[in-house]
DOGUDO-889642 format. One record per residue: residue in one letter; x negated, z negated, y negated of N, C-alpha, C in turn. Coordinates in steps of 0.02 Angstrom, whole numbers, plus 50000, padded with zeros to 5 digits. Atoms other than C-alpha are relative to their C-alpha. Layout:
// residues N
AXZYXZYXZY...
// end
This chain:
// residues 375
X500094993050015436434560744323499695003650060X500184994649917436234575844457499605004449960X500164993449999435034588444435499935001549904X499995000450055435064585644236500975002249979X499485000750014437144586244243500214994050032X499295005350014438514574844216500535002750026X499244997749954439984579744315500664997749999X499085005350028441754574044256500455006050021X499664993649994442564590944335500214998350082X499735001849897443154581744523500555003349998X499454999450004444864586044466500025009350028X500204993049969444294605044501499835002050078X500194998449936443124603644642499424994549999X500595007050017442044587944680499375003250014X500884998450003440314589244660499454993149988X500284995949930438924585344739500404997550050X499714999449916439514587444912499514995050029X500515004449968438694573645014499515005350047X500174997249971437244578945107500145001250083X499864998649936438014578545277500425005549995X499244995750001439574590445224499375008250004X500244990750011438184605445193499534999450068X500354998449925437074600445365500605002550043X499594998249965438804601445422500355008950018X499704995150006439204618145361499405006350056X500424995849972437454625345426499864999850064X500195000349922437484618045596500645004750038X499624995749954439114626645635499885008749996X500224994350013438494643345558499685001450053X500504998149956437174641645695500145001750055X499885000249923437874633845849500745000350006X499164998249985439844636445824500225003249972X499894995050043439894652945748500495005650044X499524997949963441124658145894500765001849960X499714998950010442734663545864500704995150049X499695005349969444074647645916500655001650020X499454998149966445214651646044500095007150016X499954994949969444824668946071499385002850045X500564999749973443534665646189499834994050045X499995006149959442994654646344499245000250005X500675000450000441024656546321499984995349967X500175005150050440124643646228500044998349943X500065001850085440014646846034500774999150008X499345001150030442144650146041500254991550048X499855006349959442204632746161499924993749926X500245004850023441094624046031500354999849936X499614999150079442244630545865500524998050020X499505001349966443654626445979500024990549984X500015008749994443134606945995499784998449951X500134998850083442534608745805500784996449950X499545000650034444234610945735500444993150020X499495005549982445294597545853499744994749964X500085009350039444144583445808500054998449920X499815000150058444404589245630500644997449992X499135000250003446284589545670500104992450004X500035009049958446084570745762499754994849921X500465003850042445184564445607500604999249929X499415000550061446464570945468500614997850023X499465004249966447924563945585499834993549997X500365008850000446934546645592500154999749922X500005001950077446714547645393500614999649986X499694998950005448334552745360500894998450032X499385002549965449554544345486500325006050046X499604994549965450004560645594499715002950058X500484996049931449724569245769499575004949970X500554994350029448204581145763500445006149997X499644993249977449534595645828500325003449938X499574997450057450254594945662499724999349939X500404997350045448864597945575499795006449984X500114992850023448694615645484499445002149972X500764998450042447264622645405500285006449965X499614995250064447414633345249499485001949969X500674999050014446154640945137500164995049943X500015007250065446914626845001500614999849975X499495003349993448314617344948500385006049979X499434993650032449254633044828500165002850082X499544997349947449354640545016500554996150048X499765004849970449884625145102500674998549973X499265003550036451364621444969500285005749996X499304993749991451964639644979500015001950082X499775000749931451804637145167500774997450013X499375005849984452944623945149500554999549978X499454998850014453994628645016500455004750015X499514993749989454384645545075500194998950071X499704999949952454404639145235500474994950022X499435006849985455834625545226500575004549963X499504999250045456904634945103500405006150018X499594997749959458564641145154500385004549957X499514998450048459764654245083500534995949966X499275004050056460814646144935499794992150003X499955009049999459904628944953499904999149920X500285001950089459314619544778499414996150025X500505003949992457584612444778499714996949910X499925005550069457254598044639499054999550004X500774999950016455384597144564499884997549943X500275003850052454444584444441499865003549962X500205000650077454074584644274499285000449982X500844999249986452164585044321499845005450049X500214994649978452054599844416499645005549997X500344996750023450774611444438500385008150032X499724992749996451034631644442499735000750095X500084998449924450484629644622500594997450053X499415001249961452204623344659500595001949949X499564997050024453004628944518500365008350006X499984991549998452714647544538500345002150074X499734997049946453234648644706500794999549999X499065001250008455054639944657500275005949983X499754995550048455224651644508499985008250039X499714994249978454934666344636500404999850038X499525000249958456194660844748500764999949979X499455000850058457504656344606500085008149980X499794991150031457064675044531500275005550059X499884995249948457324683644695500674996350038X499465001349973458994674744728500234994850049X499935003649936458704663744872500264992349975X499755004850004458954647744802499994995449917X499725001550056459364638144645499434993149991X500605006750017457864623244557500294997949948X499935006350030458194607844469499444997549961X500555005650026456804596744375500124994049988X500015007149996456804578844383499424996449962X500384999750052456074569044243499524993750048X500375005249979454784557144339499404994749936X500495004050056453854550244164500244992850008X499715007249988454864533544190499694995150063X500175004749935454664519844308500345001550057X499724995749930455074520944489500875000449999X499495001449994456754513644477500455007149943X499884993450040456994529044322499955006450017X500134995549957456354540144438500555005050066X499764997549919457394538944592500635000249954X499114998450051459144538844456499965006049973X499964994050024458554554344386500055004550048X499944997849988458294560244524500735001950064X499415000549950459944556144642500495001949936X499784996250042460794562444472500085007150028X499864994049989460414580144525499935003350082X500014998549923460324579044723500915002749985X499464998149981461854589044773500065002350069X499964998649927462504594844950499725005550014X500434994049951461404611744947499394999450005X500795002350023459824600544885499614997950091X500735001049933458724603245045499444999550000X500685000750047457084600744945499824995349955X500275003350044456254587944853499115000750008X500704999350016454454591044777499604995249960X500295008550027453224576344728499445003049965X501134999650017451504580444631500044989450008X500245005849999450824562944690499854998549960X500405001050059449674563344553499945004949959X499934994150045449704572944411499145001049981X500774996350011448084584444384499825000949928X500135000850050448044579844210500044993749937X499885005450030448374562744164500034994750048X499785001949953448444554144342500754993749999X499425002649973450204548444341500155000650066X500045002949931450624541544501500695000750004X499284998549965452574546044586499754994950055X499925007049951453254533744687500215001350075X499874996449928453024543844864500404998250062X499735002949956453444531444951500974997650015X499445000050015455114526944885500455004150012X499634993350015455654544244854499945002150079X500024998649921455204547845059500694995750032X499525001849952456554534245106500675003249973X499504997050015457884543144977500105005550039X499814991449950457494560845091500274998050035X499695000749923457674553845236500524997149988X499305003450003459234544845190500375006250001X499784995850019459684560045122500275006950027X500094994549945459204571445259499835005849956X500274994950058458174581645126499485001650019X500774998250006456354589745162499704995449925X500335001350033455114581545064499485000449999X500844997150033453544590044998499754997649956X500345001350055452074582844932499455003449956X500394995450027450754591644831499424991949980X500475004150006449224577444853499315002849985X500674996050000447904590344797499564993549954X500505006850023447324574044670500024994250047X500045005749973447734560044777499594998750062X500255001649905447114565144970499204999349975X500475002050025445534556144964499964995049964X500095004550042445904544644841500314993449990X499255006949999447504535044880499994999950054X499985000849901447784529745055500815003750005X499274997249984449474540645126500024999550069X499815001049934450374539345282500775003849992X499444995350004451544552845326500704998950010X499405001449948452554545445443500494994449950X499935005450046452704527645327500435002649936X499624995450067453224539845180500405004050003X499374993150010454444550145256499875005249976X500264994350017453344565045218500065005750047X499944995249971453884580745279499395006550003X500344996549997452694591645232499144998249940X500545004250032450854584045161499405005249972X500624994050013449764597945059499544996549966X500695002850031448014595345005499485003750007X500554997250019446574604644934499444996450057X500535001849963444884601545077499574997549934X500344999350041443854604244932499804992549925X499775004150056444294589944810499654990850018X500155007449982444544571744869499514999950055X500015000549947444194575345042499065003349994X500474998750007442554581844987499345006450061X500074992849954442424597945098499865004949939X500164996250016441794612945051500745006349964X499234996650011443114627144947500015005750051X499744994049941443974638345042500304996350047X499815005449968444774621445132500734998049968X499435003350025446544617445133500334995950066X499775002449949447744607645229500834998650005X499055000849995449764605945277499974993850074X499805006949946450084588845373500635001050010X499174997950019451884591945437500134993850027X499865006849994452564574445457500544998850065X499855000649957453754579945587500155003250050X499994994449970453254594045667500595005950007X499214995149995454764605645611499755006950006X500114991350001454894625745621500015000949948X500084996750066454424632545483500035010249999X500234991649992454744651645432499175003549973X500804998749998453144659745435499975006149948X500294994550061452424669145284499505005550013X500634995649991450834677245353500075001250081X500124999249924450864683645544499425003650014X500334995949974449694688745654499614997950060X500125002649963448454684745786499904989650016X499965007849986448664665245848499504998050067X500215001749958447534666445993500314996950068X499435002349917449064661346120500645004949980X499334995649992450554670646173499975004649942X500014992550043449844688146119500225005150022X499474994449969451114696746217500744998949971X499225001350053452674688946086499615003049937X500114995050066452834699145949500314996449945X500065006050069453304684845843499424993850016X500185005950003452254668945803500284995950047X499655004849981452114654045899500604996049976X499695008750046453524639045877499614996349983X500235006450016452294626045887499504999449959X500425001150051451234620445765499384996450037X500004995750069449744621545711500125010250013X499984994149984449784639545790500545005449949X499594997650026451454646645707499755000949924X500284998250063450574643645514499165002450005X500525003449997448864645645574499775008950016X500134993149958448694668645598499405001449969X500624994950002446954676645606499614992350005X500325000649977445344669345623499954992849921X500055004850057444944650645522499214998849983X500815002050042443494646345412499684993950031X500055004649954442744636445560499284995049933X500615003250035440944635145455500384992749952X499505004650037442114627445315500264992950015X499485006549965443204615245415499244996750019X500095004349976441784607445484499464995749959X499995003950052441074603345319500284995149982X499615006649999442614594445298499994996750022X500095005849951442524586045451499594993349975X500665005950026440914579345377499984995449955X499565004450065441834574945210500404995750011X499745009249969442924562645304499824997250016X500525006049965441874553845425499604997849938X500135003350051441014551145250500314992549964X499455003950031442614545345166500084993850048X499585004949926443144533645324499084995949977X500325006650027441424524945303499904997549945X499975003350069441454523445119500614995449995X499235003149993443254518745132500365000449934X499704999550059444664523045022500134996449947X499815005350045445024507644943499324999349937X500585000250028443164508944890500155003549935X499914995750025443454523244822500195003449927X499495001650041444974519944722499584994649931X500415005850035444224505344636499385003049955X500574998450018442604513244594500385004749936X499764996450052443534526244502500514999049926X499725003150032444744516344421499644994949953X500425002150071443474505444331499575003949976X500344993550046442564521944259500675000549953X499474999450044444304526444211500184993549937X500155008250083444474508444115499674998749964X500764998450042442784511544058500115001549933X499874994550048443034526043971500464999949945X499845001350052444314521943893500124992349957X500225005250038444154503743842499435004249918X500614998250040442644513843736500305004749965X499754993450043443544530843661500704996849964X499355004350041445044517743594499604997449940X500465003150072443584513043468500105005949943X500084994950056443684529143391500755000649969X499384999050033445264533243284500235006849999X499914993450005445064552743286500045001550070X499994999549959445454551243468500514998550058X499375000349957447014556543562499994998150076X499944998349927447274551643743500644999549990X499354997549972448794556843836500284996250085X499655003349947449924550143979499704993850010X500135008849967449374536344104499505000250038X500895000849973447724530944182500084996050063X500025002149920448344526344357499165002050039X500454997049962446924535744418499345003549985X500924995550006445024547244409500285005449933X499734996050038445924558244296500404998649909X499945004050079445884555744104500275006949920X499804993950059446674570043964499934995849920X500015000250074446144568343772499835006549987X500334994550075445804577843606499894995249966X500315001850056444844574143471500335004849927X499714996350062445704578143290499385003149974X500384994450034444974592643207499655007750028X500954994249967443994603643353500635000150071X499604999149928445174612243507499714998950055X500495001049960444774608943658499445001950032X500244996349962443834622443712499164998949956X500475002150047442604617843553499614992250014X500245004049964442434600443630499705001550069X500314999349941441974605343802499535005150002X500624996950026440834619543741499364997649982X500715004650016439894606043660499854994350051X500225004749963439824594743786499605002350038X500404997049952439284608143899499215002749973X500714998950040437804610943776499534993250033X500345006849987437354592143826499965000850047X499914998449931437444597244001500664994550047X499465004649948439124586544038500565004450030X499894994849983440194597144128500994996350014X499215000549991442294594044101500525007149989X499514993550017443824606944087500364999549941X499605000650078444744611843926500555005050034X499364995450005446494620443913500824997650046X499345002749975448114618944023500064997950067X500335003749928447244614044183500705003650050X499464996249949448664627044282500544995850001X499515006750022450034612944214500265001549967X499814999450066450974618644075500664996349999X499385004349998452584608644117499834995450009X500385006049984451454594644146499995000149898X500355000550057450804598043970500604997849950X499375002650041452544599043887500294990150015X499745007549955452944580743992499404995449952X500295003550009451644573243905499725001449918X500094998750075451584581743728499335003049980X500974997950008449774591243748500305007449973X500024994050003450674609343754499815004649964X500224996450052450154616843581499275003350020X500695001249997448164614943627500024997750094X500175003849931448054608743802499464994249988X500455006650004446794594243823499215001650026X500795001349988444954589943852500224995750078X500005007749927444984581644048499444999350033X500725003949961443604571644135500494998450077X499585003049947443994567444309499414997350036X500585005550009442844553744375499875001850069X499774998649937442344553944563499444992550025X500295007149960441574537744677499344997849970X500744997050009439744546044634499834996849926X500215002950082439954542644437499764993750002X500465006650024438984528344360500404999849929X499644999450064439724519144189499225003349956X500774997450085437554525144087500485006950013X499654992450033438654542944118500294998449943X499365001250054440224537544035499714997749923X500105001850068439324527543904499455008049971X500234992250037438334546543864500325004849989X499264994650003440014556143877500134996749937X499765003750086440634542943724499605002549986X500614997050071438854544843623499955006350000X500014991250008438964564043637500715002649967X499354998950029440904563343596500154999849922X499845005650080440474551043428499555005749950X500394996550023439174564443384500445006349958X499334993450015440824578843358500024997949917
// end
């Protein structure tokens, strides 16, 4: 217990932040409060060598040059970076069955405004069910395939890897949406045939919000959504080509980023595998223990930190009200998922979700049950 809370809300925004990620945030406030790259004095030198070794660090984690590392204020920008910036007049882009509105919404405005035509692919099956459903609806204008790694409400796990050697066979873009996984699962861009790698700072990666990120797996052109100053070639009146510069206009949340920074070099000595593990026997925990009760729905699959029930009789919002009376602190409703929700039979009510993070202890979990048995 923190502070007299219980924290089962990672799936949101992890909490607490280690204490290096907030020395991190206040030392650059101080001494690298420059402006990076539009400036050869000291503070914009020191925000300058700030961001690369950020860049160097999420390329190390991640399997990718630093150059083609982006910075974003968080993943929803990163995946309409990526979707709007791969997608061609008259293509078709194909998207899971677990998708959140942070990749759905951008399809559905591209579908409503004409440009190109979406699919859904049922990923609830096994991998081998997966990749048939989905070479079912690949066709010759399908220039798009979209992954939620992990689903933000049940952690179902897509088979990234697999589905990366169908693109590339395919000669398809392939976007992932790792806002649950980065941090949690080990990825490799290159290994996965990942074209374009989005991820919330804020989450796994245990950065501060206002932190996003676009890994481009093979440094392609992307059309550019937002223009403006790039700090190089400010005499072209378009955007750079090269990346990160071309997605990267106006001035970046240096304080921010180097929070993150701090949130990896964390991660990298804890180590992912740690990580994984730690969270996965909370998750087994938990529910080994709420299978005792009978008035107690869970939903999907427990790959991962991420756990969806209801309790018969009391909506969710009536469960997490009262929990939050106890001071435990989870989300109720459709968690920005609602085609997730239909995929898994929650949609009427949405669900109660806990999402576990390294930090948890099982005396929580066993006080999350005895506060649950109390309903």
């Amino acid at each position: 217990m923190n502070s007299g809370i219980i924290y089962f809300d990672n799936a949101a925004t992890s909490w607490p932040k280690p204490p290096q990620v907030i020395r991190g945030v206040t030392n650059a406030l101080k001494n690298k409060s420059g402006n990076p790259g539009r400036g050869s004095h000291k503070l914009s030198r020191a925000a300058s060598e700030l961001l690369y070794d950020c860049r160097v660090a999420l390329g190390e984690l991640f399997g990718a040059e630093a150059e083609n590392v982006v910075f974003t204020s968080n993943a929803t920008q990163a995946l309409n970076y990526s979707i709007k910036g791969l997608v061609r007049q008259g293509c078709n882009i194909l998207f899971d069955n677990y998708v959140h509105n942070a990749v759905f919404r951008p399809i559905t405005d591209l579908v409503n405004k004409g440009l190109c035509t979406a699919d859904m692919y049922d990923a609830s099956g096994s991998t081998e069910e997966t990749l048939r459903n989905i070479n079912k609806l690949i066709k010759k204008e399908t220039t798009i395939i979209v992954a939620t790694h992990q689903s933000n409400i049940c952690s179902k796990i897509l088979p990234i890897y697999e589905m990366g050697k169908l693109c590339r066979r395919e000669g398809i873009y392939f976007i992932v949406d790792a806002s649950q996984s980065a941090g949690h699962i080990p990825i490799d861009v290159h290994k996965m045939n990942i074209t374009s790698l989005c991820m919330p700072g804020h989450k796994g990666l245990l950065g501060p919000m206002g932190t996003g990120v676009l890994i481009s797996g093979y440094g392609i052109k992307y059309n550019t959504i937002i223009e403006g100053g790039s700090g190089i070639h400010s005499l072209d009146s378009d955007m750079p080509d090269m990346l990160p510069e071309r997605l990267e206009a106006g001035t970046l949340a240096v304080p921010s980023i180097a929070g993150l920074y701090e949130g990896i070099k964390y991660l990298n000595d804890y180590g992912l595998y740690s990580v994984h593990e730690n969270e996965y026997m909370l998750s087994s925990y938990f529910i080994s223990k709420i299978k005792k009760f009978s008035d107690f729905i869970l939903y999907g699959e427990f790959d991962g930190n991420v756990i969806s029930f209801n309790k018969k009789g009391y909506t969710p919002a009536e469960v997490g009200s009262f929990l939050a009376s106890k001071g435990i602190c989870v989300r109720t409703g459709y968690h920005c998922a609602p085609v997730a929700h239909k995929t898994i039979g929650s949609i009427e009510n949405g669900t109660v979700r806990i999402s576990f993070s390294h930090l948890n202890i099982p005396r929580e979990v066993d006080f999350l049950v005895n506060t649950l048995s109390e309903l």
